[in-house]
MIKENU-514144 format. One record per residue (C-alpha): y, z, x. Coordinates in nm, 2 decimals, m for minus. Each point is the difference from the previous one (the first is absolute). Layout:
// residues N
{yy->Y, zz->Z, xx->X}
...
END
This chain:
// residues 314
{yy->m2.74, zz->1.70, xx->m4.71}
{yy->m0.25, zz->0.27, xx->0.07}
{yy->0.08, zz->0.36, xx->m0.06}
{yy->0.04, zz->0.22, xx->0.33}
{yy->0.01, zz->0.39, xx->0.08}
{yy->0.15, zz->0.08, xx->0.33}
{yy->m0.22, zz->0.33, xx->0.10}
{yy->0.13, zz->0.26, xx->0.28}
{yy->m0.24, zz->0.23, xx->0.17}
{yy->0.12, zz->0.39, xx->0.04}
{yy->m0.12, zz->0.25, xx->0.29}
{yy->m0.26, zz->m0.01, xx->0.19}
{yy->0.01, zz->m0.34, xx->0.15}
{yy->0.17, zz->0.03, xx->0.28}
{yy->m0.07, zz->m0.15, xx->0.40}
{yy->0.22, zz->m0.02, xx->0.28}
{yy->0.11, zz->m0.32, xx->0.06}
{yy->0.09, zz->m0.06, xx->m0.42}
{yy->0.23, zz->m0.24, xx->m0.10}
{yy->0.09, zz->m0.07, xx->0.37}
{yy->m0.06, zz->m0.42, xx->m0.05}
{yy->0.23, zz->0.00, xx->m0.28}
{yy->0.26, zz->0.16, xx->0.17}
{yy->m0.09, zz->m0.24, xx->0.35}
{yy->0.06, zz->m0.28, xx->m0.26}
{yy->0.30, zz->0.10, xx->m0.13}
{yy->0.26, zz->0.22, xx->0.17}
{yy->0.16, zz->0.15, xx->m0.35}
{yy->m0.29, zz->0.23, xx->m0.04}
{yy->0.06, zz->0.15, xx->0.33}
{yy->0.36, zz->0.07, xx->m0.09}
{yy->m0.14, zz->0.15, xx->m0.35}
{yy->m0.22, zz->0.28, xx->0.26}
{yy->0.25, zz->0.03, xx->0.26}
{yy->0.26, zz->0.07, xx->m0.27}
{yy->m0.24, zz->0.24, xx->m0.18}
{yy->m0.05, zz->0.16, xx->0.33}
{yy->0.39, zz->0.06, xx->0.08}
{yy->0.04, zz->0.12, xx->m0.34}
{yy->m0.30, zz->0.25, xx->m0.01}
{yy->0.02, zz->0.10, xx->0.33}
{yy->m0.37, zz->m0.11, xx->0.02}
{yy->m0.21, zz->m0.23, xx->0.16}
{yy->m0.19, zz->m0.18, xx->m0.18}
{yy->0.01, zz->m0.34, xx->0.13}
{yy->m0.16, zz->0.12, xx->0.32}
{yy->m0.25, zz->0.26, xx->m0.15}
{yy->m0.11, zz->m0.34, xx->m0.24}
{yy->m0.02, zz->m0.18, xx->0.31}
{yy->m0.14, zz->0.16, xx->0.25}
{yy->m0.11, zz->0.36, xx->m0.18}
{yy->m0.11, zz->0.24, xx->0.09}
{yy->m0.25, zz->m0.05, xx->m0.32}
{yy->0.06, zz->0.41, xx->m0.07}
{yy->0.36, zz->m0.08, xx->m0.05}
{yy->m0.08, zz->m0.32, xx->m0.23}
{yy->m0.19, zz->0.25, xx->m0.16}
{yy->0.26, zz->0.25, xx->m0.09}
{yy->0.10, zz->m0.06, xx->m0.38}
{yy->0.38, zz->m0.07, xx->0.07}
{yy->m0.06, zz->m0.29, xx->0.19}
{yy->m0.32, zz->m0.10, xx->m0.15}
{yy->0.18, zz->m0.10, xx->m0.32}
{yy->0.35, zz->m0.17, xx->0.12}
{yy->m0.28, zz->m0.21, xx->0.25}
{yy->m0.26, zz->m0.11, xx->m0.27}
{yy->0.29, zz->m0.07, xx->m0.25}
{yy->0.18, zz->m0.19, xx->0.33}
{yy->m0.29, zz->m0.22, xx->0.04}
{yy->m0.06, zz->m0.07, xx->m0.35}
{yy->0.34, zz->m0.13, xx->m0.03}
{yy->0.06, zz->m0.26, xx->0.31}
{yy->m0.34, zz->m0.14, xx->m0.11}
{yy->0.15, zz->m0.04, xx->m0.36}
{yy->0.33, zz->m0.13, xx->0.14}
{yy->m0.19, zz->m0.24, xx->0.23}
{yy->m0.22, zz->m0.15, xx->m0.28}
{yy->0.28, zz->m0.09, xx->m0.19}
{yy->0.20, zz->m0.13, xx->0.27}
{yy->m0.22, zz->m0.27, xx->0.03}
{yy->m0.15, zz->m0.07, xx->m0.36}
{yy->0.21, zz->0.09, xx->m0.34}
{yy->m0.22, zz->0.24, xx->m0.12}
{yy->0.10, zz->0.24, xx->m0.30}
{yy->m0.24, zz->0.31, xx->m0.13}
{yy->m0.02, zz->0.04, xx->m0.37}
{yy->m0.10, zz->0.34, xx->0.07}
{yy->0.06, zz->0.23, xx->0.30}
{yy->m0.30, zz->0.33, xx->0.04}
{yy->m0.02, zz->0.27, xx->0.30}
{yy->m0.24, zz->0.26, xx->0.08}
{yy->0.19, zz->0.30, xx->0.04}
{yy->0.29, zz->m0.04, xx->0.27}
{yy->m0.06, zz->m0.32, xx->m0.11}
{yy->0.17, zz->0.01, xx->m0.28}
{yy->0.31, zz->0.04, xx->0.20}
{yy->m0.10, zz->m0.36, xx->0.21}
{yy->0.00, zz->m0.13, xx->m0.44}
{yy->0.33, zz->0.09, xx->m0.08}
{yy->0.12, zz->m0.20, xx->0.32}
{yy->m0.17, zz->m0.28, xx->m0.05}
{yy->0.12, zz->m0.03, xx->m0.41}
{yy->0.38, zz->0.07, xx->0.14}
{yy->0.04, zz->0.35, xx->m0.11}
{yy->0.04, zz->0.20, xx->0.35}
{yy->0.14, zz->m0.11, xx->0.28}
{yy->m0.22, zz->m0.09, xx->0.32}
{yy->0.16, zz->0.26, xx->0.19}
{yy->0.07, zz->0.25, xx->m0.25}
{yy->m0.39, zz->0.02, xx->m0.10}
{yy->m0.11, zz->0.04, xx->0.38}
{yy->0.24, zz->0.31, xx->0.00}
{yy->m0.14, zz->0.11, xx->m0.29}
{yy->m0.37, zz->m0.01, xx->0.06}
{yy->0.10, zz->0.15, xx->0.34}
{yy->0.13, zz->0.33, xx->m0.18}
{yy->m0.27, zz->m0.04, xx->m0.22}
{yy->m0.24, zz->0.05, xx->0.24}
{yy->0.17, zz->0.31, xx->0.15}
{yy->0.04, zz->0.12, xx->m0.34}
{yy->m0.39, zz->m0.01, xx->m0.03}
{yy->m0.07, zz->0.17, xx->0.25}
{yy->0.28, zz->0.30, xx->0.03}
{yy->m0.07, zz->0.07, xx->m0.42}
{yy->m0.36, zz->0.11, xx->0.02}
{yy->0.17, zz->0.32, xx->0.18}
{yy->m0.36, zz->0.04, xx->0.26}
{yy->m0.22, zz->0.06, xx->m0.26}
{yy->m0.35, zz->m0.06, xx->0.15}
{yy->m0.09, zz->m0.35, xx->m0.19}
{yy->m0.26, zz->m0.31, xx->m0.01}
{yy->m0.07, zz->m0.34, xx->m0.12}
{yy->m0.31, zz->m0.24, xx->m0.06}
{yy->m0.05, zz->m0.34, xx->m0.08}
{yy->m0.31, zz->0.06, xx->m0.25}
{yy->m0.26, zz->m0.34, xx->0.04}
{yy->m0.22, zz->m0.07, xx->m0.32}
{yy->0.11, zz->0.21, xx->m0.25}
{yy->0.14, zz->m0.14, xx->m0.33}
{yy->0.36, zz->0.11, xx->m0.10}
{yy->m0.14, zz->0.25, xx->m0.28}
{yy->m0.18, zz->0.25, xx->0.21}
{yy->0.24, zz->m0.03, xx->0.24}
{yy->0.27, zz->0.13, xx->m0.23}
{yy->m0.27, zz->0.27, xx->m0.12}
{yy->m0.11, zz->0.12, xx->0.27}
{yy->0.38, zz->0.08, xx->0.13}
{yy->0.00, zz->0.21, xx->m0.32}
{yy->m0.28, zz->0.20, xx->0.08}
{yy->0.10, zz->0.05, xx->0.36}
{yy->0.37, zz->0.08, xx->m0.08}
{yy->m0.13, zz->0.38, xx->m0.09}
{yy->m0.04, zz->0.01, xx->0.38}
{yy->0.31, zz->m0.14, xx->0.06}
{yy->0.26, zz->m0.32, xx->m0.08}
{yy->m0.19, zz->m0.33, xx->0.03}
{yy->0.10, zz->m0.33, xx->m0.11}
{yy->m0.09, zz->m0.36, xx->m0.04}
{yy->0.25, zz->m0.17, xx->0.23}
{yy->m0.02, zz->m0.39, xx->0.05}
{yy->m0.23, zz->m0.20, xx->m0.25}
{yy->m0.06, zz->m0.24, xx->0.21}
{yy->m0.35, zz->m0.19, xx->m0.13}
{yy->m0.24, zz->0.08, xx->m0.29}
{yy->m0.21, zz->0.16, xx->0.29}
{yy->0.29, zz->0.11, xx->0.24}
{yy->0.21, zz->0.34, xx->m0.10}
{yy->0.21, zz->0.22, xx->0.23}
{yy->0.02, zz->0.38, xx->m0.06}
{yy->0.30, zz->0.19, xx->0.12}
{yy->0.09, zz->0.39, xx->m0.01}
{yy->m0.05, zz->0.33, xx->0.17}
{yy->m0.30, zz->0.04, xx->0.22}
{yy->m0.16, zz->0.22, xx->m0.19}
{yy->0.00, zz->m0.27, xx->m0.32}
{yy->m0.11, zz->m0.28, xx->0.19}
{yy->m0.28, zz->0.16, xx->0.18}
{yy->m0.12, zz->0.13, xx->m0.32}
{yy->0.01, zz->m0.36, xx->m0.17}
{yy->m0.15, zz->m0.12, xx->0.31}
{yy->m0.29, zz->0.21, xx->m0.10}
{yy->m0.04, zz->m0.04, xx->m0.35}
{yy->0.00, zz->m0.43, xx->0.06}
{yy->m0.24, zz->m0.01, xx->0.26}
{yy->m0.22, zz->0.22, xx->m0.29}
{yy->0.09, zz->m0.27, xx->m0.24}
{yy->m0.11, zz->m0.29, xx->0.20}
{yy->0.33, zz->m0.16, xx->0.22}
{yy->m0.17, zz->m0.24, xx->0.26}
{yy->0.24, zz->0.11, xx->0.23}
{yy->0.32, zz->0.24, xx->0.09}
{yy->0.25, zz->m0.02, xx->0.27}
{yy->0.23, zz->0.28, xx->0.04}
{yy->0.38, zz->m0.18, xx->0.15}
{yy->0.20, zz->0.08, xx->0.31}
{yy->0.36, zz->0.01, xx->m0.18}
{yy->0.26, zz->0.18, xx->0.04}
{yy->0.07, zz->0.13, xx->m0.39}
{yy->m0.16, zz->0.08, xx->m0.30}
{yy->0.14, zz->m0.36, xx->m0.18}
{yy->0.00, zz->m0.06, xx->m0.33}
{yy->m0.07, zz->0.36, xx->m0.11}
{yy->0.20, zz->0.26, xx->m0.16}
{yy->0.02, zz->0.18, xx->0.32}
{yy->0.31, zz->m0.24, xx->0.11}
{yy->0.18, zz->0.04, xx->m0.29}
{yy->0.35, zz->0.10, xx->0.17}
{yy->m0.09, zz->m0.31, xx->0.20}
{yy->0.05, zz->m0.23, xx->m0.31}
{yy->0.35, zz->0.24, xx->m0.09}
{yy->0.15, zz->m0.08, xx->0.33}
{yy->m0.07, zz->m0.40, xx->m0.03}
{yy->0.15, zz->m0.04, xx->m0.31}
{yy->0.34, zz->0.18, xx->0.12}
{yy->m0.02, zz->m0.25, xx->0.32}
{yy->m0.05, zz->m0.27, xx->m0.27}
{yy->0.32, zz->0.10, xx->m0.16}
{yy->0.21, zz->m0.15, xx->0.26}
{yy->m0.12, zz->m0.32, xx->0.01}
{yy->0.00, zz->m0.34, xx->m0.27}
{yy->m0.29, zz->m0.05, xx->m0.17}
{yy->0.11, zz->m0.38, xx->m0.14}
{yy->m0.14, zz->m0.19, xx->m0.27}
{yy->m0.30, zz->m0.24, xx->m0.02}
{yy->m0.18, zz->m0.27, xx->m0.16}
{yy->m0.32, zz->0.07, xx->0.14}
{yy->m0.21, zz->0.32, xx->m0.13}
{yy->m0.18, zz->0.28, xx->0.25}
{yy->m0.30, zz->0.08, xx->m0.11}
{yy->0.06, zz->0.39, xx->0.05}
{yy->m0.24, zz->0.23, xx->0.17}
{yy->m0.01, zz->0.28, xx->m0.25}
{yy->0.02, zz->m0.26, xx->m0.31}
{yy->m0.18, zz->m0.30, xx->0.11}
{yy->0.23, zz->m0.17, xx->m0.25}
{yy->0.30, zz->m0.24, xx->0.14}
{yy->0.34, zz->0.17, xx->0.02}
{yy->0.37, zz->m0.19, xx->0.05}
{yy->0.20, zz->0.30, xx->m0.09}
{yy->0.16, zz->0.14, xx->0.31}
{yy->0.04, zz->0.36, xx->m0.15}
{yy->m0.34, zz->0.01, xx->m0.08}
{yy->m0.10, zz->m0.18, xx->0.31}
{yy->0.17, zz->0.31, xx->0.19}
{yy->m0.21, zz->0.23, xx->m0.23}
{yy->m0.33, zz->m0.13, xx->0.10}
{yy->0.08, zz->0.00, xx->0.34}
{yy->0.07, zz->0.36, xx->m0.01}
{yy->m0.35, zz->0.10, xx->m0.20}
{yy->m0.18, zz->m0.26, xx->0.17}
{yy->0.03, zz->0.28, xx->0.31}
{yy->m0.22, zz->0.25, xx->m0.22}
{yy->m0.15, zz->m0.27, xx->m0.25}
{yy->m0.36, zz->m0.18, xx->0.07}
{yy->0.01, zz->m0.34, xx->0.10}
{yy->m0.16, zz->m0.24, xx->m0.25}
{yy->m0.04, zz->m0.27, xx->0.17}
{yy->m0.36, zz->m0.09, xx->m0.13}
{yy->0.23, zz->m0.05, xx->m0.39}
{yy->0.30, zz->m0.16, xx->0.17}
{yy->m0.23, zz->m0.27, xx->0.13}
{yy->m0.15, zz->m0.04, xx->m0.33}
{yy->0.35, zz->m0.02, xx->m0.19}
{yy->0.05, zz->m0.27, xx->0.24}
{yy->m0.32, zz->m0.19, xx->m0.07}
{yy->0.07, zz->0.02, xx->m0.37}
{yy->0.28, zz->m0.17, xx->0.08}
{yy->m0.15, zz->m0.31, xx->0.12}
{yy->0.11, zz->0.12, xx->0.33}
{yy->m0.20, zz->m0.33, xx->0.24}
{yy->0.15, zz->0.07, xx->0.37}
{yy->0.06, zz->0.35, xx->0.13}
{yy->0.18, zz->0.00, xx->0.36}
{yy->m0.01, zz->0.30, xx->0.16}
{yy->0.27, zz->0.04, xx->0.29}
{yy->m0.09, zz->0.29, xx->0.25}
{yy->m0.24, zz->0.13, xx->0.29}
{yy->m0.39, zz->m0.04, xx->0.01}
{yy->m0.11, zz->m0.16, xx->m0.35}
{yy->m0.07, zz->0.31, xx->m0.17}
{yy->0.12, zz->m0.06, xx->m0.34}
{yy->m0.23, zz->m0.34, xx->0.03}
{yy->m0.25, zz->0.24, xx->0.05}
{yy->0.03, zz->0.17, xx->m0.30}
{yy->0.06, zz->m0.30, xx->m0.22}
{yy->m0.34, zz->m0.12, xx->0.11}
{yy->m0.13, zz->0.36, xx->m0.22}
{yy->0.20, zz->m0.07, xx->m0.27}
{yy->m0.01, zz->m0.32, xx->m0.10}
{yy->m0.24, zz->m0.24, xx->0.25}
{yy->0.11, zz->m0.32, xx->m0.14}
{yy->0.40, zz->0.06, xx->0.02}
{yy->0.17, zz->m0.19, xx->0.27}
{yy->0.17, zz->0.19, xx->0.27}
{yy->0.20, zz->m0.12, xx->0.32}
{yy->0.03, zz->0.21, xx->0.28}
{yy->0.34, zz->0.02, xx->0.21}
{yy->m0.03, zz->0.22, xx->0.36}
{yy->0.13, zz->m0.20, xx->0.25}
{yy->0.18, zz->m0.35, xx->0.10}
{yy->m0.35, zz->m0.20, xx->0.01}
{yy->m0.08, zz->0.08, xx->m0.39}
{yy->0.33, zz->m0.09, xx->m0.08}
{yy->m0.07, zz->m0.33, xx->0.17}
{yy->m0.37, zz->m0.04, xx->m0.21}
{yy->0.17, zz->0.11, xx->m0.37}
{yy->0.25, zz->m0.19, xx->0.04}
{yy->m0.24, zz->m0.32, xx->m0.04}
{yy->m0.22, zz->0.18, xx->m0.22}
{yy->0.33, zz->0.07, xx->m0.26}
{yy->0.09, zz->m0.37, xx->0.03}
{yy->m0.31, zz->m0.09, xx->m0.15}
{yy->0.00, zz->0.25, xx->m0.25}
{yy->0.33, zz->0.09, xx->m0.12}
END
């Protein structure tokens, strides 16, 4: 039996129309939004359907519809093949879509979550002025020096390792600009400053992280058998106290996914699935690590395709 890593993208990959095959296929998953709707007094299943994209685009519904999608495409994979992960890994929100899939939150209870997460994000940074960039072609080491040196201008941190050649910077406008500056000076190919609606990942969300892990408190974290690879660790976790814990500094913590995909690889890790919108964590893989095998789940029709290709490999 071949080792797998089920893989769930976090924000960013969003479209109207997401997930809307699997839940035309299978009438549960509309109950799941409708129910999520009534609850929140939201509306999620119709922004996710039919937008407007600005409202997809607003954090608190951003996260409950990613982690949404990545779950019906799990849920419909193995409803049709028995299919077990050896490992679960997410990219930031994603990490929430993990702890579903490996048994330890609730479906329903994780959509709320990310949902208050994503307000959370955004109320905590109190309006200070703030930026992001996704940094192209700059190694991980200047990177992280450069953030130093740009820091005396204000707070600046690596965010989201997300390839050898990929980093995202978070903090106050003032920090980013300035790191902005200095790496262009040292050489990055390219810099593109993001539309979002928080400084993520950065120590300017800090109450952010406070207020998730009170919301946390009132809900079971169970047991499990198979490890998350955690964000701010990229080592595998099964503890559900320490599980909670990471989710709350993963809020201010980088995102290490560049080592978490390595820890896997070490682990003779030969199928990674990833469940969610758009690809992007194939994307990534393809920077990492080439030769690593990685299957791609976004709508009905590659359910249908890796579905064959698992019954000749697995």
């Amino acid at each position: 039996m071949k080792k797998i890593a089920f893989l769930f993208p976090g924000q960013g990959a969003q479209y109207i129309g997401m997930a809307m095959d699997f839940v035309k296929k299978d009438p549960e998953f509309k109950k799941i939004l409708t129910e999520f709707d009534k609850k929140n007094k939201t509306n999620l299943f119709q922004i996710m359907k039919e937008g407007p994209l600005e409202d997809l685009k607003k954090t608190k519904y951003t996260q409950p519809a990613i982690l949404f999608h990545s779950i019906v495409a799990m849920r419909s994979l193995i409803a049709e093949i028995d299919i077990k992960p050896d490992f679960v890994a997410g990219h930031s929100l994603g990490e929430f879509s993990a702890l579903v899939a490996n048994g330890v939150l609730n479906f329903e209870d994780a959509m709320y979550l990310v949902h208050k997460r994503g307000e959370f994000m955004i109320v905590a940074n109190e309006d200070q002025p703030f930026a992001m960039s996704v940094i192209l072609g700059s190694d991980v080491d200047t990177v992280k020096q450069i953030c130093k040196k740009a820091s005396q201008e204000g707070i600046v941190v690596a965010a989201n390792f997300n390839t050898p050649v990929q980093t995202v910077i978070s903090g106050t406008r003032s920090g980013v600009e300035k790191a902005n500056e200095l790496l262009k000076k040292e050489g990055a190919k390219r810099i593109i400053p993001l539309k979002v609606g928080g400084p993520f990942h950065s120590p300017l969300i800090k109450k952010a992280g406070i207020w998730l892990s009170e919301e946390m408190k009132n809900f079971d974290f169970r047991k499990t058998n198979i490890p998350v690879i955690s964000n701010v660790s990229a080592l595998p976790e099964t503890n559900p106290k320490k599980l909670r814990e990471n989710l709350t500094k993963q809020v201010t913590s980088s995102v290490l996914w560049v080592d978490s995909i390595k820890y896997l690889l070490e682990q003779s890790i030969e199928i990674f699935i990833e469940f969610g919108p758009k690809k992007v964590l194939a994307g990534m893989m393809k920077k990492i690590d080439r030769k690593a095998k990685v299957l791609s789940i976004d709508s009905v029709e590659d359910l249908d395709n890796i579905k064959q290709e698992l019954r000749k490999n697995v």
